[in-house]
N, CA, C and O of each residue as an XYZ file, in Angstrom:
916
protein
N      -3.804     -2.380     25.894
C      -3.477     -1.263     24.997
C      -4.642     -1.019     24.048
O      -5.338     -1.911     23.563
N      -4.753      0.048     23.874
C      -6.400      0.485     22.893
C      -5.918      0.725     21.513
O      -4.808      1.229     21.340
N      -6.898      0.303     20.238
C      -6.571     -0.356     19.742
C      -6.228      1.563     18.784
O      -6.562      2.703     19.105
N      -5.350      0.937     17.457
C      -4.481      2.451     16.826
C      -6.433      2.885     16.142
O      -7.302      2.016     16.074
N      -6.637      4.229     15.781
C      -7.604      4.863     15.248
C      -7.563      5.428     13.860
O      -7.085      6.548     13.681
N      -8.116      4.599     12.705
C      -7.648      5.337     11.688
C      -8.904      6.207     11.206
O      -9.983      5.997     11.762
N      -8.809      7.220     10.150
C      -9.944      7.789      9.475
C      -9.850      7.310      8.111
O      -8.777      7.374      7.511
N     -11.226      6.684      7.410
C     -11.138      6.328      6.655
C     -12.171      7.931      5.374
O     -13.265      8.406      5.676
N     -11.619      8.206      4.522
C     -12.152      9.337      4.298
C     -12.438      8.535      2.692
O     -11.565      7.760      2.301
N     -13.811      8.793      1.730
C     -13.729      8.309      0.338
C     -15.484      8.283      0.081
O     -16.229      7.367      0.430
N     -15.848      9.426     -0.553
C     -16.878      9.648     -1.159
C     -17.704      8.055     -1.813
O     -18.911      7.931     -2.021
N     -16.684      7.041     -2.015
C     -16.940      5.471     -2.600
C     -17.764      4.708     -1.194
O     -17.084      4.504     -0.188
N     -18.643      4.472     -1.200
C     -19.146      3.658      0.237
C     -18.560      2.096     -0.285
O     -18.103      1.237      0.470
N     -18.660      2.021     -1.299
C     -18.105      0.526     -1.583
C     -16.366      0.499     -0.831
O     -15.994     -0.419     -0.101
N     -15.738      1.357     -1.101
C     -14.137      1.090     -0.956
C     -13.991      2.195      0.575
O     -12.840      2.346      0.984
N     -14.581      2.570      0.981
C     -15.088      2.878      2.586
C     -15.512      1.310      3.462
O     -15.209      1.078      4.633
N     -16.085      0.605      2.766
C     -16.380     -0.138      3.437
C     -15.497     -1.558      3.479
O     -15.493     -2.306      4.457
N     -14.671     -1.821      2.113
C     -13.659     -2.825      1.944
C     -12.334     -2.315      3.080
O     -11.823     -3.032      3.940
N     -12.001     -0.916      2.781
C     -11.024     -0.469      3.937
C     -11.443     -0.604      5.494
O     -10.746     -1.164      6.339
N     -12.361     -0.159      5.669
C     -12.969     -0.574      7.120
C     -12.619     -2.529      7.304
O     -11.963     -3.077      8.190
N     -13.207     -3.054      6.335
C     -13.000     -4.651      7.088
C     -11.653     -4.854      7.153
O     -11.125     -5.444      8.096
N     -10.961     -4.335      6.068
C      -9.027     -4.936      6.075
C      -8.510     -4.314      7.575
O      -7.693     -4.898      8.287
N      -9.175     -2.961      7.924
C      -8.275     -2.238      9.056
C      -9.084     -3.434      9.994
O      -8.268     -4.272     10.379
N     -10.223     -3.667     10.370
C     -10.623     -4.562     11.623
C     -10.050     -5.698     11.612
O      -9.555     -6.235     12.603
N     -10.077     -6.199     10.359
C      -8.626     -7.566     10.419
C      -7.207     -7.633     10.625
O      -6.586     -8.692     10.718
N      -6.419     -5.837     10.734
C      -5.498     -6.108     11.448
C      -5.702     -5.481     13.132
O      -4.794     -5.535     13.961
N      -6.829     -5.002     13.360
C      -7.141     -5.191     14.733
C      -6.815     -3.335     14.842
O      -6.138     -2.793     15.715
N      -7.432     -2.738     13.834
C      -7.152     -1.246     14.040
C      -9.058     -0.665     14.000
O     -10.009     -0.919     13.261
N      -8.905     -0.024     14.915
C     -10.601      0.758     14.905
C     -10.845      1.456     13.624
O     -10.049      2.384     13.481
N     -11.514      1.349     12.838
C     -11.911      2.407     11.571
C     -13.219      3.375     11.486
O     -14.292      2.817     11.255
N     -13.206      4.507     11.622
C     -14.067      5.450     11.748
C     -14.071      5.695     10.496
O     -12.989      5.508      9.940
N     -15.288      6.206      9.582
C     -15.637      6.680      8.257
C     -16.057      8.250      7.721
O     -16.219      9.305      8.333
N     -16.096      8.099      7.130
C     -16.152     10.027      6.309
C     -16.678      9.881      5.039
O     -16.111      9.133      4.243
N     -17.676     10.482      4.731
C     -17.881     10.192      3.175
C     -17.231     11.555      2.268
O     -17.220     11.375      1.051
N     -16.756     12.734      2.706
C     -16.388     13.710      2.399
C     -15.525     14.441      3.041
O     -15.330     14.138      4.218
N     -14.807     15.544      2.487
C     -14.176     16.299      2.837
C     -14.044     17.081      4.479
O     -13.209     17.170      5.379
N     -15.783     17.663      4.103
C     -16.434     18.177      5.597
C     -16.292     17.378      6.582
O     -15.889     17.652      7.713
N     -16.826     15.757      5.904
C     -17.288     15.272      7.234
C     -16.166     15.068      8.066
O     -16.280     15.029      9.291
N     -14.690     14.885      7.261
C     -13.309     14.616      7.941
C     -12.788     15.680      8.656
O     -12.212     15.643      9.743
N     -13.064     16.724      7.885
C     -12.829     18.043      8.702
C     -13.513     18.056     10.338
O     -13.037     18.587     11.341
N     -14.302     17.573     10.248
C     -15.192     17.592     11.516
C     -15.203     16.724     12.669
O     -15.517     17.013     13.824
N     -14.703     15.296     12.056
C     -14.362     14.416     13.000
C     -12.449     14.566     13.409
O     -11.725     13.967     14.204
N     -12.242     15.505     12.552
C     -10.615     15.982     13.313
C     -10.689     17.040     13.876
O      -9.890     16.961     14.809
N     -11.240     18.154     13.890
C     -11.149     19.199     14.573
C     -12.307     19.379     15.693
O     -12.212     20.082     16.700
N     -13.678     18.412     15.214
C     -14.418     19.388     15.965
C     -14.770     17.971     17.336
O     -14.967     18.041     18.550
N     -14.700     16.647     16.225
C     -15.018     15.675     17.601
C     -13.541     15.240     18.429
O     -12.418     15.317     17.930
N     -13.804     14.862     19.544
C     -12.388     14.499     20.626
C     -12.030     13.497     19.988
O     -10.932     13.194     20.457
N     -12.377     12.583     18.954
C     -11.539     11.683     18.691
C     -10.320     11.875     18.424
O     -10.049     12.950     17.889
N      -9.020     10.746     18.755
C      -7.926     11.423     18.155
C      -7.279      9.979     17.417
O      -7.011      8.813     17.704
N      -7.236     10.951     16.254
C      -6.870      9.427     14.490
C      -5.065      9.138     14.874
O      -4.339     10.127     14.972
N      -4.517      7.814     15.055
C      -3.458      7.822     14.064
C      -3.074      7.744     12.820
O      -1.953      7.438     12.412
N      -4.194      8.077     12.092
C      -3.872      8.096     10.650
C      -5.085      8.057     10.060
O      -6.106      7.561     10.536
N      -4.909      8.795      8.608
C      -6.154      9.117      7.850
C      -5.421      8.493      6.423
O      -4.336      8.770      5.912
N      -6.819      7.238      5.885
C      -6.512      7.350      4.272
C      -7.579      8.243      3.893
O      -8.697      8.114      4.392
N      -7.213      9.487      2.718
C      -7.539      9.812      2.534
C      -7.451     10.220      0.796
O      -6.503     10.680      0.159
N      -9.042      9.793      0.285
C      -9.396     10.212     -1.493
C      -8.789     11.293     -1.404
O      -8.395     11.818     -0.362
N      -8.650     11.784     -2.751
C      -8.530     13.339     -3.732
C      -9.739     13.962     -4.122
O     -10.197     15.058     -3.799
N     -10.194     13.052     -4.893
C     -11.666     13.360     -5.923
C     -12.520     13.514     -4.826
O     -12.384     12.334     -4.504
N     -13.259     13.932     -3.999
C     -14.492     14.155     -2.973
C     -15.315     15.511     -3.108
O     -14.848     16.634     -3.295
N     -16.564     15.166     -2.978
C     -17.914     16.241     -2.824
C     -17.298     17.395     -1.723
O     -16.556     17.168     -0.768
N     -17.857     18.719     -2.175
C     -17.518     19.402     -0.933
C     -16.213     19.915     -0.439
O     -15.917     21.003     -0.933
N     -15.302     19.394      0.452
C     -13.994     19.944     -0.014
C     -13.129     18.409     -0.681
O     -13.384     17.212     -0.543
N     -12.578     18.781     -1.057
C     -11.410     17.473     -1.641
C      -9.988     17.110     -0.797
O      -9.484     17.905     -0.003
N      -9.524     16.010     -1.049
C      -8.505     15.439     -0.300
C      -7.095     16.654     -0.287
O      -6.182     16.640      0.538
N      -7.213     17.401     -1.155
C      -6.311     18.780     -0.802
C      -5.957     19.778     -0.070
O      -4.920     20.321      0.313
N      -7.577     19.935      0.074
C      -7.793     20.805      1.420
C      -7.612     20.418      2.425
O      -7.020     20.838      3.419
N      -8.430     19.103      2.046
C      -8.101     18.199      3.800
C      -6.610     18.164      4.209
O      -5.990     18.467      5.228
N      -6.325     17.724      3.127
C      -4.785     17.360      3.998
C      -3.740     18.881      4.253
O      -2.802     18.942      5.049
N      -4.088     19.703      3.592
C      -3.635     21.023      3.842
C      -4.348     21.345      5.306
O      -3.599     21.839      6.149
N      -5.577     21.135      5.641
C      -5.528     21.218      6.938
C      -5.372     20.669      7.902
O      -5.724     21.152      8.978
N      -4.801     19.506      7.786
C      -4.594     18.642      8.438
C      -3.016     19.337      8.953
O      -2.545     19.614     10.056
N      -2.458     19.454      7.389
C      -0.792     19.788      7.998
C      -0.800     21.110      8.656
O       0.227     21.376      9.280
N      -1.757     22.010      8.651
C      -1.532     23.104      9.259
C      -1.413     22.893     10.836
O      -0.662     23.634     11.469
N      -1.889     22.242     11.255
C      -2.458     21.838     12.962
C      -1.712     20.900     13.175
O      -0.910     21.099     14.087
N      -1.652     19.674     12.544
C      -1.623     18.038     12.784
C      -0.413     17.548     11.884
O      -0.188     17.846     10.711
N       0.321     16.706     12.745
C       1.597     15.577     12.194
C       1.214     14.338     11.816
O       1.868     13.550     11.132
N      -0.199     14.137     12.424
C      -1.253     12.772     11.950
C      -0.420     11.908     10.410
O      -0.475     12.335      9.257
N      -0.063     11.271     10.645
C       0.022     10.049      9.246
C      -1.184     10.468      8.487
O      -2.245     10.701      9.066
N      -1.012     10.585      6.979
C      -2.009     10.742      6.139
C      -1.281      9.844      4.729
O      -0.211      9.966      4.134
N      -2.549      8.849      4.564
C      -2.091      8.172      3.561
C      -2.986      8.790      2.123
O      -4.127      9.038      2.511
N      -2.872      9.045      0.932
C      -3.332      9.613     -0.383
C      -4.192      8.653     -1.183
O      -3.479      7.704     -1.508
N      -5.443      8.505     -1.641
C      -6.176      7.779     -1.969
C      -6.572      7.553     -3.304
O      -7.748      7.187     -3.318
N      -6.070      7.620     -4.451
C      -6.731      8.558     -5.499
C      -6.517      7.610     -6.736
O      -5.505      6.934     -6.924
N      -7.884      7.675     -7.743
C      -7.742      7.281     -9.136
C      -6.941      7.618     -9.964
O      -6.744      6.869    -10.921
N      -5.888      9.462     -9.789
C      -5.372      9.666    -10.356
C      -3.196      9.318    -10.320
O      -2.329      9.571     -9.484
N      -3.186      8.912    -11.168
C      -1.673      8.659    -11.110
C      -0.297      9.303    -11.857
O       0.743      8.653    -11.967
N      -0.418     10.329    -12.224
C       0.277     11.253    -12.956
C       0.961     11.687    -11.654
O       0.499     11.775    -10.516
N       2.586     12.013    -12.286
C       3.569     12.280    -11.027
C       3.052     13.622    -10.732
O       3.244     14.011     -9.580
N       2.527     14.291    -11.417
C       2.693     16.254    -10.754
C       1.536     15.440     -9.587
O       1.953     15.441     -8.429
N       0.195     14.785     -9.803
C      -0.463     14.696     -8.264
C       0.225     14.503     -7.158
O       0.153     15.164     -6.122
N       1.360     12.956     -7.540
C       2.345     12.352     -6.770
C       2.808     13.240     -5.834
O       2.665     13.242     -4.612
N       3.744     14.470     -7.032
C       4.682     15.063     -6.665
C       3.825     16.279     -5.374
O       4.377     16.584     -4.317
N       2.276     16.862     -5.842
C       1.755     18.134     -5.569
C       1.231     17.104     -3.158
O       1.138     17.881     -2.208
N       1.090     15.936     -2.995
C       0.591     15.127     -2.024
C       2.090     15.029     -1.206
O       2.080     15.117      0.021
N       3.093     14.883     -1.777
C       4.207     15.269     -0.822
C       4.969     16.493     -0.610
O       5.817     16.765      0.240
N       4.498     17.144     -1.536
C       4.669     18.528     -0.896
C       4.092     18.875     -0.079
O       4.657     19.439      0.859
N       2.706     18.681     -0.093
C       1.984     18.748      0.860
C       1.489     18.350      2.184
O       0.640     18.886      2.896
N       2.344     17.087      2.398
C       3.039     16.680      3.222
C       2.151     14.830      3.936
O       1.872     14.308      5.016
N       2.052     14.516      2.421
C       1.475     13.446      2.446
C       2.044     12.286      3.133
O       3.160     12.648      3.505
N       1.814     10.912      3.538
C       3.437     10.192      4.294
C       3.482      8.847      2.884
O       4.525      8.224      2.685
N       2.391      8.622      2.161
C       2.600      8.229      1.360
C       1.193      8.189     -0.136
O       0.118      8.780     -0.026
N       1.468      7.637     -0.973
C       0.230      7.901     -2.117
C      -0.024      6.256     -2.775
O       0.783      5.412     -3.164
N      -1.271      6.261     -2.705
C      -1.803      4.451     -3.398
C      -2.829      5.073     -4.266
O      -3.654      5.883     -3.844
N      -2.747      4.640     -5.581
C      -3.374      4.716     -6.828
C      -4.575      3.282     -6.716
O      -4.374      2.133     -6.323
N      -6.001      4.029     -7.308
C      -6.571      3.235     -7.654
C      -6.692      2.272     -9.021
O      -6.475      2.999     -9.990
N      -6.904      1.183     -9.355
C      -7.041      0.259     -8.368
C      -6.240     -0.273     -7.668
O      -5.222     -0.502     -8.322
N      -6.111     -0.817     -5.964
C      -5.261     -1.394     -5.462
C      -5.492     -2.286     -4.578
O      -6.539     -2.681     -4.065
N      -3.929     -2.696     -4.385
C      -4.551     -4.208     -3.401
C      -4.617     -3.875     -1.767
O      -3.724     -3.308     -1.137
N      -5.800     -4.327     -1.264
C      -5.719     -4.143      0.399
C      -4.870     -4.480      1.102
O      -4.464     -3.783      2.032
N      -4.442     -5.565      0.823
C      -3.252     -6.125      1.823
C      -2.086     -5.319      1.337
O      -1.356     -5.112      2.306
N      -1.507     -4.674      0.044
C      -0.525     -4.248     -0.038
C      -0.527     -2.664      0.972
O       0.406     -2.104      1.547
N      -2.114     -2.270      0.855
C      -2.309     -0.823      1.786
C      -1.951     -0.883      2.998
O      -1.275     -0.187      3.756
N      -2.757     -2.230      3.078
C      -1.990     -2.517      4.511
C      -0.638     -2.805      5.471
O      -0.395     -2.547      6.650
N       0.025     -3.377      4.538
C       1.553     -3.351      4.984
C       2.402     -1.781      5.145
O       3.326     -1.362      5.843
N       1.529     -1.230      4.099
C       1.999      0.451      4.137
C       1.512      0.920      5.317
O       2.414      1.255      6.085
N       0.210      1.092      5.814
C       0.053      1.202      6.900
C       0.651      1.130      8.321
O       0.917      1.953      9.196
N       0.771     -0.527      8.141
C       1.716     -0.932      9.638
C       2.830     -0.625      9.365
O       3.320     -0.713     10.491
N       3.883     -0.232      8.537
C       4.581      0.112      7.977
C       4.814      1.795      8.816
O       5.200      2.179      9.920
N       4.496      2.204      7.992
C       4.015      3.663      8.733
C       3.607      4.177     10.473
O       3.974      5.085     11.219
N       2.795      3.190     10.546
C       2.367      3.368     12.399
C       3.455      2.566     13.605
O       3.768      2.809     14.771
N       3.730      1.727     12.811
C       4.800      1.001     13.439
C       6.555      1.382     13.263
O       7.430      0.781     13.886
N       6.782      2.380     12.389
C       8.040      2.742     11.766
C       9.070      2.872     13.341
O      10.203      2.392     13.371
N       8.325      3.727     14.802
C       8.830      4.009     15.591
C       9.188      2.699     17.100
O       9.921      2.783     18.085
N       8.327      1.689     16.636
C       8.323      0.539     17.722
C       9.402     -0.092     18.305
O       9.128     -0.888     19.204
N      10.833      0.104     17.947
C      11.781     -0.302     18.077
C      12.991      0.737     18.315
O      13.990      0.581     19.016
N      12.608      1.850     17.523
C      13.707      3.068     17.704
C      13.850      3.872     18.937
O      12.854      3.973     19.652
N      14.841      4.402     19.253
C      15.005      5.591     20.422
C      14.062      6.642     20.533
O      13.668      7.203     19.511
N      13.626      6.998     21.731
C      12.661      7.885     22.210
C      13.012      9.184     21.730
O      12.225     10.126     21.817
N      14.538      9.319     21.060
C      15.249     10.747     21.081
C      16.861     10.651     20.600
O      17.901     10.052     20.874
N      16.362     11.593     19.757
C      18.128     11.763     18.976
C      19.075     12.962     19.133
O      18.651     14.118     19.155
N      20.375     12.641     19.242
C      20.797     14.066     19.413
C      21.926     13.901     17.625
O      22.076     13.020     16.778
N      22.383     15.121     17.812
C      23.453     15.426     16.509
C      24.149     17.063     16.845
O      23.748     18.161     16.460
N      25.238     16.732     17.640
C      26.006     18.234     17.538
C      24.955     19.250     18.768
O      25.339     19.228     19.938
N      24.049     19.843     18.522
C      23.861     20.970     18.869
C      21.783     20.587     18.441
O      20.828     21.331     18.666
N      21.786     19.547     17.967
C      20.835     18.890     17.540
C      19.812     18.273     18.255
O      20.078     17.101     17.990
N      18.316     18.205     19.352
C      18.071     17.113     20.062
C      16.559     17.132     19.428
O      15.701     18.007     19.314
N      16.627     16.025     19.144
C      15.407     15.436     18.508
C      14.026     14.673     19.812
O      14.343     13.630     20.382
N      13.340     14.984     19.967
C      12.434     14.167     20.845
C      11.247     13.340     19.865
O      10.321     13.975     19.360
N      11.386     11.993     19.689
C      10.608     11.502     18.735
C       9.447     11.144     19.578
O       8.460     11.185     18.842
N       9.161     10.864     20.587
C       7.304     11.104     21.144
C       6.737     12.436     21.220
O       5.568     12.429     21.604
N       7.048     13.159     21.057
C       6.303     14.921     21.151
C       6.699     14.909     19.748
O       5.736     15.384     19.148
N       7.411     14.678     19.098
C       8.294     14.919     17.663
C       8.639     16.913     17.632
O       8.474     17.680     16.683
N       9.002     17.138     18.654
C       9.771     18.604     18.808
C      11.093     18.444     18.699
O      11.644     17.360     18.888
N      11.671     19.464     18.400
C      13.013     19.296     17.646
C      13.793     20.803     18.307
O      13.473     21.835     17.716
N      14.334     20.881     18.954
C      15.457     21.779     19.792
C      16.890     21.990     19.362
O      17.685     21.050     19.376
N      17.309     23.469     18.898
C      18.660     23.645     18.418
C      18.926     24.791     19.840
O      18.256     25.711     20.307
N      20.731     23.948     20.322
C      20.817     24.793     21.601
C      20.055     25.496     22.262
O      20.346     26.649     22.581
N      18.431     24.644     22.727
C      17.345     24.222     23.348
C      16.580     25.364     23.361
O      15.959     25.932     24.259
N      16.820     25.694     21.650
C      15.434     26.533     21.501
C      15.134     25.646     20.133
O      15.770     25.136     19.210
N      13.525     25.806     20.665
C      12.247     24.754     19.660
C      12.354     25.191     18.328
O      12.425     26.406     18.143
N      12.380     24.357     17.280
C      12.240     24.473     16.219
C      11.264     23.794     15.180
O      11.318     22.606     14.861
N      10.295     24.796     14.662
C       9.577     24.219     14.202
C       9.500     23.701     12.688
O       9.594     24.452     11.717
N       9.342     22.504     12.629
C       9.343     21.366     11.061
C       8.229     21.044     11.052
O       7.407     20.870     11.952
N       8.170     20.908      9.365
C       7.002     20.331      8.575
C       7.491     18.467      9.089
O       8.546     18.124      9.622
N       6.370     17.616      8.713
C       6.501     16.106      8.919
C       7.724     15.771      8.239
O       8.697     15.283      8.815
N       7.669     16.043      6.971
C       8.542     15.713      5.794
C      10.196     16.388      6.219
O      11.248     15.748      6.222
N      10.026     17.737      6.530
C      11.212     17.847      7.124
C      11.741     17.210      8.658
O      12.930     17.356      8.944
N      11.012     16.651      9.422
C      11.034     15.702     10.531
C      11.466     14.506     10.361
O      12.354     14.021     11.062
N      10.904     13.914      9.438
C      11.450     12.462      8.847
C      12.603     12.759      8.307
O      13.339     11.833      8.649
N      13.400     13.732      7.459
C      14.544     13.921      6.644
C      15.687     13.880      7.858
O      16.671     13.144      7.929
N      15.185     15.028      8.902
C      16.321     15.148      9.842
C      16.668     13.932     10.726
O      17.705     13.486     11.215
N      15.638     13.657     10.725
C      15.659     11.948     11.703
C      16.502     10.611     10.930
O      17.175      9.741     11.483
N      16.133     10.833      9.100
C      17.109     10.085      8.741
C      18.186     10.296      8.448
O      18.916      9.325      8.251
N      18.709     11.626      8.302
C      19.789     12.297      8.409
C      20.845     11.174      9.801
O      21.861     10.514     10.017
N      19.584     11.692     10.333
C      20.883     11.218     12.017
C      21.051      9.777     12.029
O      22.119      9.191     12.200
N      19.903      9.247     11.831
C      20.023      8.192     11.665
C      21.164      7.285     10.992
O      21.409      6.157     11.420
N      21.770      7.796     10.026
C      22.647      7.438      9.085
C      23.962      8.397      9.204
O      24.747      8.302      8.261
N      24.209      9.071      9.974
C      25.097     10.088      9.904
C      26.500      9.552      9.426
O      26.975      8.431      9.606
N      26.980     10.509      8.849
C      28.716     10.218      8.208
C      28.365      9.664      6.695
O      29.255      9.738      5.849
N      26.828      9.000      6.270
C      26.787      7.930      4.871
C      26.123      9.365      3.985
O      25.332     10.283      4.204
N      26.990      8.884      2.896
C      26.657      9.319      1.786
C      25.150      9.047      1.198
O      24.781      8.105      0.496
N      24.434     10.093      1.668
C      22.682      9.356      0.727
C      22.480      9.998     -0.927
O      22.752     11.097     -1.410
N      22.075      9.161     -1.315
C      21.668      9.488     -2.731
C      20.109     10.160     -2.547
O      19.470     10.095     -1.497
N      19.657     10.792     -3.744
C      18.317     11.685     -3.860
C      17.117     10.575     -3.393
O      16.233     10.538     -2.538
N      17.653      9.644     -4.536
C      16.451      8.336     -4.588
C      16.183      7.564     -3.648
O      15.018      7.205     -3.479
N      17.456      7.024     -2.615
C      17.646      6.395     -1.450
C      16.534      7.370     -0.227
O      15.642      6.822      0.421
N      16.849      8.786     -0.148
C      16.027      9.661      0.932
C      14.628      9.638      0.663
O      13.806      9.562      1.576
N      14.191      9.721     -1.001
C      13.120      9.836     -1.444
C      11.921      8.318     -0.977
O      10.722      8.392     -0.710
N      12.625      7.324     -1.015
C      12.583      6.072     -0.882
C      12.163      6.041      0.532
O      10.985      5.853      0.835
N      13.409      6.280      1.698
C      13.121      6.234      2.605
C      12.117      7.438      3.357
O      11.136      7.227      4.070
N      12.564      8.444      3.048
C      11.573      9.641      3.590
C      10.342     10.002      3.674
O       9.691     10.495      4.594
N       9.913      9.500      1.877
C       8.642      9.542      1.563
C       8.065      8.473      1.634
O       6.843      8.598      1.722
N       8.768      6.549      1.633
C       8.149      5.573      1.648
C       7.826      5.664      0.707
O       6.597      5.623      0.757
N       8.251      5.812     -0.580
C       7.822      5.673     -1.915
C       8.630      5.340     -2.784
O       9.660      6.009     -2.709
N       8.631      4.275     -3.934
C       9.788      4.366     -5.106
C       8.904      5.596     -6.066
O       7.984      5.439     -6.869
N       9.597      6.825     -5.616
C       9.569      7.601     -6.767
C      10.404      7.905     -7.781
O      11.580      7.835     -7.426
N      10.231      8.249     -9.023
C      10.975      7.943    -10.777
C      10.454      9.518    -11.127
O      10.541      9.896    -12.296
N      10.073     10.156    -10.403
C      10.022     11.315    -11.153
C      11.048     12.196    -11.391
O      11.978     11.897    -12.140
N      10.922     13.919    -10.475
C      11.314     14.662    -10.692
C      11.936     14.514     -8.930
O      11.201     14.449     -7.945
N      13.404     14.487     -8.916
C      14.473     14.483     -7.897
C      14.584     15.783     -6.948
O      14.919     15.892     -5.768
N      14.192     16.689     -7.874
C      14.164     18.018     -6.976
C      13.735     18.390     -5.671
O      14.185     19.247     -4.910
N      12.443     17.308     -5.501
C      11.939     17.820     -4.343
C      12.922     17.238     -2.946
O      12.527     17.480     -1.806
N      13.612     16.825     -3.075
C      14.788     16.433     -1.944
C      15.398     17.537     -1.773
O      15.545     17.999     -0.641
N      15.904     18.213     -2.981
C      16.685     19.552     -2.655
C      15.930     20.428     -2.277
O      16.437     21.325     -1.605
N      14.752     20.475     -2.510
C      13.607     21.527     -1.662
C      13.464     21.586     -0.022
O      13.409     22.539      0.755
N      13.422     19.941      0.202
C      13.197     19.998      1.491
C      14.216     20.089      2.103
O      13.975     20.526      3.229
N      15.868     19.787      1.849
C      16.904     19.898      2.119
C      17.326     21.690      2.382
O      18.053     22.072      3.299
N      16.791     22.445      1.528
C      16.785     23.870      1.449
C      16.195     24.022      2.347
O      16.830     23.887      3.393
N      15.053     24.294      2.445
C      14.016     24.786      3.783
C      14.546     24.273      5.203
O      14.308     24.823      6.279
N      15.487     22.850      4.962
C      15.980     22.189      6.315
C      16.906     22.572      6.880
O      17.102     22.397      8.082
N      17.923     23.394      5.813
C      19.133     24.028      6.418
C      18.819     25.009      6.635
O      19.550     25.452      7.521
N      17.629     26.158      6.147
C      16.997     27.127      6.791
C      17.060     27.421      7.997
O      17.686     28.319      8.561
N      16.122     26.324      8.547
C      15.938     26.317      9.959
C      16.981     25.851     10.712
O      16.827     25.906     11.932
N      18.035     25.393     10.269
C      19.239     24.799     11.383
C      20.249     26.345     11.209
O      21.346     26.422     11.761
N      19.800     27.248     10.552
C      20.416     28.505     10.822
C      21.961     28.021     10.825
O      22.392     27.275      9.946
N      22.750     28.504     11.879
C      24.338     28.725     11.484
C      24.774     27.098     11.790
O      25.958     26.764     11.829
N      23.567     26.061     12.017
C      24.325     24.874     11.875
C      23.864     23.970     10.712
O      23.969     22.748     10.601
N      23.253     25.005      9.757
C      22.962     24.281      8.217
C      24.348     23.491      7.585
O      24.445     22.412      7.001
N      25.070     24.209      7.850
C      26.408     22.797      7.277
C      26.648     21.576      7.963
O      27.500     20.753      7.627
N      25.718     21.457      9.132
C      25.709     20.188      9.051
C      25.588     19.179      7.832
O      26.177     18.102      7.759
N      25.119     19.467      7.321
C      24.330     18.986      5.974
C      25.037     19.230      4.695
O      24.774     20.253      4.063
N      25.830     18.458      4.299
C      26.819     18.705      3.367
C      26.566     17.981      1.428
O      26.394     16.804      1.108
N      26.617     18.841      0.788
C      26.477     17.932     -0.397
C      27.704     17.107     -1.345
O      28.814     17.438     -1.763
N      27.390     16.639     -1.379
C      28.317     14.774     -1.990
C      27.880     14.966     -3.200
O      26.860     14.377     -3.558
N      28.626     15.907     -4.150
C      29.114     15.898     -5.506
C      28.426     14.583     -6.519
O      28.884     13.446     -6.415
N      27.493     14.843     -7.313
C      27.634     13.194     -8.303
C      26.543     12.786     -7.309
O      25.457     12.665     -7.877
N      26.501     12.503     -5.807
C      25.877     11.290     -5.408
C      24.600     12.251     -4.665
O      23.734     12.501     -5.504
N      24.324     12.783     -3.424
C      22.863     13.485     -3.081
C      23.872     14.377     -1.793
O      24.599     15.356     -1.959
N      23.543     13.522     -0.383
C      24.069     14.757      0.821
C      24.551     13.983      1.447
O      24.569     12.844      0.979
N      25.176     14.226      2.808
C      25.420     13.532      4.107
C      25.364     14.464      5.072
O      25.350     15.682      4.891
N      25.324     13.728      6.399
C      25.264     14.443      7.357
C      26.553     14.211      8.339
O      26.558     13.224      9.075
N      27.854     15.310      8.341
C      28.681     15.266      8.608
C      29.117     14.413      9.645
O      27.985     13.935      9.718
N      29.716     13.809     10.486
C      30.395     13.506     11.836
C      31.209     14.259     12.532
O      31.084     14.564     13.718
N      32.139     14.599     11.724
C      32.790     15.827     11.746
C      32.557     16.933     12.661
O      33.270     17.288     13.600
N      31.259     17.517     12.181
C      30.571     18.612     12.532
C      29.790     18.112     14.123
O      29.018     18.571     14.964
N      30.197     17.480     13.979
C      28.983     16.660     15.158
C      29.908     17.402     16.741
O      29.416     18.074     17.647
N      31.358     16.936     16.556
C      31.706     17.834     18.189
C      30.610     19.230     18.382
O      30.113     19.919     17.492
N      30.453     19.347     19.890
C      29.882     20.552     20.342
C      31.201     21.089     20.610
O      32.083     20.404     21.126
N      31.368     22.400     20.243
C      32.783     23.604     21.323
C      32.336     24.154     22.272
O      33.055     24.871     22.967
């Protein structure tokens, strides 16, 4: 099996080069970027193909914003957030944007790293494919089919619906989804669950009630609703 490909993106050659040895010590290839461009270029323009990019904020040229905005335009790629800065609006502005998780500088390698395998490994054990009602999830293509027409999701809304099913009939709280969805203990601002929850029943059109809200506590995802007629 060949070994996972990450991009290591960070204007710092010092902490470019500490991330490179931690990824070869868990036996992952690490390719480098000193900038914005140069990441842009080794994702779109060379055949390599990354399972995952850590990627700075602060960078020459374009910044970790753009990048990852273009990243999500094209690409479902894992993108991990790199940055000196730690104020929740960044927090909050990297998962909107559809970050899979955010590490503040300074930090510890081995803790990046468990996030990592964490992240690349999340699927090693789970089903190839989920269904729910009228629902079929394919988690290796990660395409998502309502009465087998394609529907297209952001990552963040991909992970929500997946833990949706995953858990179906349980009552989830904001913090519990936030936790699990984003892989983050976030303490901020709760809203953005109901954001992505909004945009999610969007797209499930006349089977948005799947998705029911639990008064006091966050949502669930019915059972109920689950017979097909």
């Amino acid at each position: 099996m060949s070994k996972k490909r990450i991009l290591v993106v960070d204007d710092e050659f010092r902490i470019r080069k500490l991330l490179v040895e931690f990824l070869k010590r868990e036996d992952y290839e690490a390719i480098e970027a000193k900038d914005g461009e140069e990441a842009l270029d080794l994702l779109f323009e060379s055949k390599q193909k990354f399972d995952l990019v850590i990627l700075d904020v602060m960078m020459p040229k374009y910044d970790g914003w753009y990048v990852l905005e273009s990243i999500r335009e094209y690409m479902t790629t894992p993108v991990v957030m790199l940055t000196a800065r730690s104020d929740e609006y960044d927090q909050l502005k990297g998962f909107k944007l559809g970050a899979d998780d955010y590490v503040t500088k300074p930090f510890s390698p081995s803790v990046l790293m468990a996030r990592i395998n964490k992240i690349l490994n999340k699927d090693k054990d789970e089903a190839k494919e989920l269904r729910f009602g009228h629902i079929f999830m394919d988690l290796s293509s990660r395409q998502v089919y309502i009465d087998k027409r394609k529907v297209d999701l952001t990552p963040k809304e991909f992970e929500l619906l997946r833990y949706f099913i995953n858990n179906k009939g349980i009552a989830l709280s904001r913090d519990k989804i936030l936790n699990a969805v984003w892989n983050y203990d976030y303490f901020g601002d709760l809203r953005t669950v109901d954001t992505h929850i909004k945009q999610l029943r969007a797209k499930l059109g006349e089977y948005a009630y799947y998705i029911s809200t639990v008064r006091s506590v966050g949502y669930r995802l019915d059972v109920e609703n689950e017979v097909i007629t």
